[in-house]
C-alpha positions, 0 to 999 in steps of 0.5 A: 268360647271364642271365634278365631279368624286368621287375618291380618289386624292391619294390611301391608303395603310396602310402596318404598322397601328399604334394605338398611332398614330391612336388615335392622328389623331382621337382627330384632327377629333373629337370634335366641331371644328374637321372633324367630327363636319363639316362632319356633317354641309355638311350633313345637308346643302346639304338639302338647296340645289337646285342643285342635283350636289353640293348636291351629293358632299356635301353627299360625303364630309360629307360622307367620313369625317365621315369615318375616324375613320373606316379607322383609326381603332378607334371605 
């Protein structure tokens, strides 16, 4: 049995953002074998599963990896 609770381990405060830096973070994120590609395999493994708990959290991981270019100021 496990407790799922959807926060954030650490908070986020960007006081100073910083494009360059933005755009090199982004180029980790993308691409087949970046956090975008397996955001999007969560997303669509969590229609195999039979639990709606680990279903919830594998919409919630591929979810928030595919957020990363909002928070980073990238299109």
């Amino acid at each position: 049995m496990f407790v799922y609770e959807k926060r954030l381990q650490y908070p986020i405060r960007i006081k100073n953002p910083n494009p360059a830096l933005a755009k090199l973070i982004i180029s980790q994120y993308g691409g087949p074998h970046g956090e975008l590609g397996a955001s999007l395999r969560y997303l669509s493994q969590r229609y195999t599963m039979p639990y709606p708990e680990l279903k919830a959290i594998l919409t919630d991981i591929g979810a928030e990896g595919s957020q990363w270019h909002r928070i980073l100021g990238y299109l």
